[in-house]
C-alpha positions, 0 to 999 in steps of 0.5 A, spaced: 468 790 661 465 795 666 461 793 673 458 798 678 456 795 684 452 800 689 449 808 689 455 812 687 456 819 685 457 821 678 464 824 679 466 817 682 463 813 675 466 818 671 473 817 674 471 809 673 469 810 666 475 814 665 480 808 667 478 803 663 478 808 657 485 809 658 487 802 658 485 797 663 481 791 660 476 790 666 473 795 672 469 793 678 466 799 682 464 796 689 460 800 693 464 803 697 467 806 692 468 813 692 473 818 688 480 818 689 486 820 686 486 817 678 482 811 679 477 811 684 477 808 692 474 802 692 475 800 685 479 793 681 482 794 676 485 788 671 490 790 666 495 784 662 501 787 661 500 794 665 500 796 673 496 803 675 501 806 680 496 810 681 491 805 682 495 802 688 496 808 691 501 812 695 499 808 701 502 801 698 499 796 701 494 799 706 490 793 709 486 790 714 488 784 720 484 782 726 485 776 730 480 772 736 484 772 742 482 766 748 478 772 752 472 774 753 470 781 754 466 780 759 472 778 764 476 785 762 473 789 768 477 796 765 477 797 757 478 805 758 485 803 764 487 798 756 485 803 752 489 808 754 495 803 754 494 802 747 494 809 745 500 810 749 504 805 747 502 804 739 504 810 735 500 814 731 502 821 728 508 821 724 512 820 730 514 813 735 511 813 742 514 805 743 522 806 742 523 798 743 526 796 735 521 792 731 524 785 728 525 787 722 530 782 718 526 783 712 529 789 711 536 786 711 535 779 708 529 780 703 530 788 701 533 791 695 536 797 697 539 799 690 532 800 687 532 806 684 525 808 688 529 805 695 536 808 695 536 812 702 529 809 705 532 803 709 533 807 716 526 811 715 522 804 714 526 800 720 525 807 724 516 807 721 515 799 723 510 798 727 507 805 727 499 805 724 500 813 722 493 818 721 488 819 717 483 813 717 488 808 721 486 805 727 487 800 732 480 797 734 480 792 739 471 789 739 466 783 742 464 777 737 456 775 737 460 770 742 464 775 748 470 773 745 475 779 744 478 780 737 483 786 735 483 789 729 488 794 725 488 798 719 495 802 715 499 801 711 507 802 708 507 808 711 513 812 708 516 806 704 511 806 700 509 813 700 516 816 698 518 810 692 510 811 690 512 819 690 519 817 686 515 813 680 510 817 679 514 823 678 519 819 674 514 817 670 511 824 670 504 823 672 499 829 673 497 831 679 490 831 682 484 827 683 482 828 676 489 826 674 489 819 669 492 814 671 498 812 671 501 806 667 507 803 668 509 796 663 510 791 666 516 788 661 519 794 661 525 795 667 522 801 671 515 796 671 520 790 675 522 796 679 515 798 681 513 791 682 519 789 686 518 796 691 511 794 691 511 787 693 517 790 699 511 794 701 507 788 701 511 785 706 513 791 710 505 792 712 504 785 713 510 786 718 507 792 721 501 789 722 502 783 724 507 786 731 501 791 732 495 785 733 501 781 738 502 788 741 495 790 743 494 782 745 499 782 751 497 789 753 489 786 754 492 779 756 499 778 757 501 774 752 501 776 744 497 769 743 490 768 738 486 763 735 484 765 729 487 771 724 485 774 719 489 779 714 488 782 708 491 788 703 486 792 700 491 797 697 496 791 692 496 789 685 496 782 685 497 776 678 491 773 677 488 768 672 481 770 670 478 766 665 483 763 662 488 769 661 493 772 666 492 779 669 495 784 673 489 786 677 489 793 682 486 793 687 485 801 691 481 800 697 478 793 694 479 787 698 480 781 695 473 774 696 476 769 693 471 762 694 472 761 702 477 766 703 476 770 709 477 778 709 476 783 715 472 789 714 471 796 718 466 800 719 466 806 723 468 808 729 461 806 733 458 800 728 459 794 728 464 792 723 464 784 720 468 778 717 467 776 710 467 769 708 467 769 699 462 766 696 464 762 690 458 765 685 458 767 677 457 774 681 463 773 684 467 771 679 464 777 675 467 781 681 474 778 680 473 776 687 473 783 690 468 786 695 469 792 699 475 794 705 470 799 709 463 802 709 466 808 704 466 815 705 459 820 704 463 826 707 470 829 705 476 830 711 474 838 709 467 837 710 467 834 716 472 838 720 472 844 715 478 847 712 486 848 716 492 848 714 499 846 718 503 852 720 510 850 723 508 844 726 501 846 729 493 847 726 491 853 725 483 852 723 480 856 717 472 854 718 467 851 720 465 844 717 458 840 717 461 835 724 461 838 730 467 833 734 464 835 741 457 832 739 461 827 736 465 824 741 458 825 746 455 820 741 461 815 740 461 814 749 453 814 749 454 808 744 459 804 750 466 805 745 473 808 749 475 813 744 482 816 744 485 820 739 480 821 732 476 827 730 471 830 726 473 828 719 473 820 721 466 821 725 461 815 723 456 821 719 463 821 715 461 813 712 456 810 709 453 805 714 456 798 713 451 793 713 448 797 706 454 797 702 454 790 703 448 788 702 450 790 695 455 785 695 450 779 697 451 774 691 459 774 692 461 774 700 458 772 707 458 776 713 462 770 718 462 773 725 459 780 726 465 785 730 461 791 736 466 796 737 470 796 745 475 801 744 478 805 738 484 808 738 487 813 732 491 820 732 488 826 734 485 830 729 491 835 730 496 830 729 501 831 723 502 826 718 504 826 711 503 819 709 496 818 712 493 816 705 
């Protein structure tokens, strides 16, 4: 079975075909899909007795969380001073700005540290939790249609799930490239219970993360880490599920789960308003396996909208020109009343599809709950490197 939701470019319904055809038994295409690396962005993949490591993603269980703080944003007299300290005490890039240890007790009580792809990564995930990387990752902080403060997040495993990613695949002797086929792995089989073990480790290393970011963020606005609501979600994970009477291992890559009243918080860009979803229950929704978007989706690849670099000791060194001028970009992102610190042309909004038109494709199966207007976005530079990002 193979669903198309939304406009898509023929490159990208293409990989979907292509993933079905090598072997997953259901494919939903939501519509902010774009093209990605063996199975394409936005995609759900359900399989019985396989998982796609490539479906998953290098960056095991990317994300989404927000929560709803007790203010009001209209009480915040100085949203630049809050968001400079934001910018200053979470750490984007590769590195750690923070030196304060995250608790991390999972890491020992919880952590099989023999497993095959996580021998010697103990001390670089202690070292990397908390911190949201670059790329698309960002810490948000937004005003509800009632003035009350939320902050929203979005990263993933960072180097855990990157490194035990890149050790399966290898092991497994997966192509390289976007037009690679996917990689399976059985789930009866011992590399299989291996993957699904590191996997789920990335799972609760991400939540943690996540989790210690937003409590962060929160005593930085108000001086306490207190919420009244929270909402969080993976969107890079395979989950077991019963669809239909029948057990599947569903993947989904920048997908999110919307199962009947579950809650999911979606970004948009570094200007528009981003929304929470509630999901309907609707034979739509259950032909979706219960998955909508994670974001708006991508129009513009980094390279076309920053131009072509490359990394020279540490340092960017430009080769051309792309179609985003960051300058113009940043003029456009202040007009529109958000404190940006950190990003740069290959995340600019021209770079996304608007929010409210991928969603509107998703009508049938999810509700937009609480609409989210941006105050202040913080990411890493557009020279930051980082090679865990995606």
């Amino acid at each position: 079975m193979l669903k198309i939701i939304g406009e898509h470019e023929e490159k990208t319904i293409a990989q979907a075909h292509n993933v079905l055809a090598k072997g997953a038994d259901k494919f939903i295409l939501c519509a902010d899909g774009h093209l990605g690396y063996g199975h394409p962005i936005g995609g759900v993949a359900a399989y019985k007795d396989r998982i796609s490591i490539s479906g998953v993603g290098f960056d095991i269980a990317c994300g989404n969380m927000a929560v709803k703080l007790p203010v009001k944003a209209s009480d915040i007299k100085d949203w630049e001073r809050v968001g400079g300290e934001i910018a200053r005490t979470i750490s984007f890039g590769v590195g750690r700005n923070n030196e304060t240890p995250v608790e991390a007790e999972f890491l020992d009580t919880e952590a099989n540290w023999d497993n095959e792809a996580l021998k010697d990564l103990k001390d670089l995930a202690a070292g990397q939790l908390g911190t949201v990387g670059s790329g698309n990752h960002y810490v948000d902080v937004f005003k509800d249609q009632d003035d009350f403060v939320w902050i929203g997040v979005h990263f993933g495993s960072r180097g855990l799930g990157h490194k035990s990613t890149t050790h399966f695949l290898k092991k497994l002797g997966a192509s390289d490239g976007m037009d690679a086929d996917p990689c399976l792995v059985d789930m009866n089989s011992d590399i299989g219970q291996n993957y699904f073990e590191a996997m789920t480790l990335g799972g609760k290393y991400a939540y943690a993360g996540r989790e210690w970011v937003c409590k962060t963020v929160a005593g930085i606005i108000q001086g306490n880490d207190e919420y009244i609501d929270e909402v969080h979600n993976h969107h890079n994970f395979a989950w077991i599920e019963e669809h239909g009477g029948d057990k599947y291992y569903v993947v989904r890559k920048g997908s999110t789960p919307a199962f009947p009243n579950q809650r999911s918080f979606i970004g948009s860009n570094m200007s528009d308003v981003s929304v929470i979803v509630r999901g309907l229950d609707t034979p739509e929704a259950k032909e979706n396996l219960y998955s909508t978007v994670h974001g708006a989706g991508r129009i513009l690849s980094r390279t076309q909208a920053a131009g072509r670099k490359r990394w020279k000791k540490g340092k960017v060194i430009k080769i051309s020109e792309g179609l985003i001028n960051e300058d113009d970009m940043r003029k456009k992102v202040a007009k529109k009343g958000v404190h940006l610190f950190g990003g740069g042309a290959d995340e600019g909004p021209d770079c996304y599809k608007k929010l409210d038109e991928v969603l509107a494709f998703h009508k049938d199966s999810v509700e937009v709950e609480t609409r989210l207007t941006p105050i202040i976005v913080c990411m890493a530079g557009s020279n930051e490197f980082d090679p865990y990002k995606d």
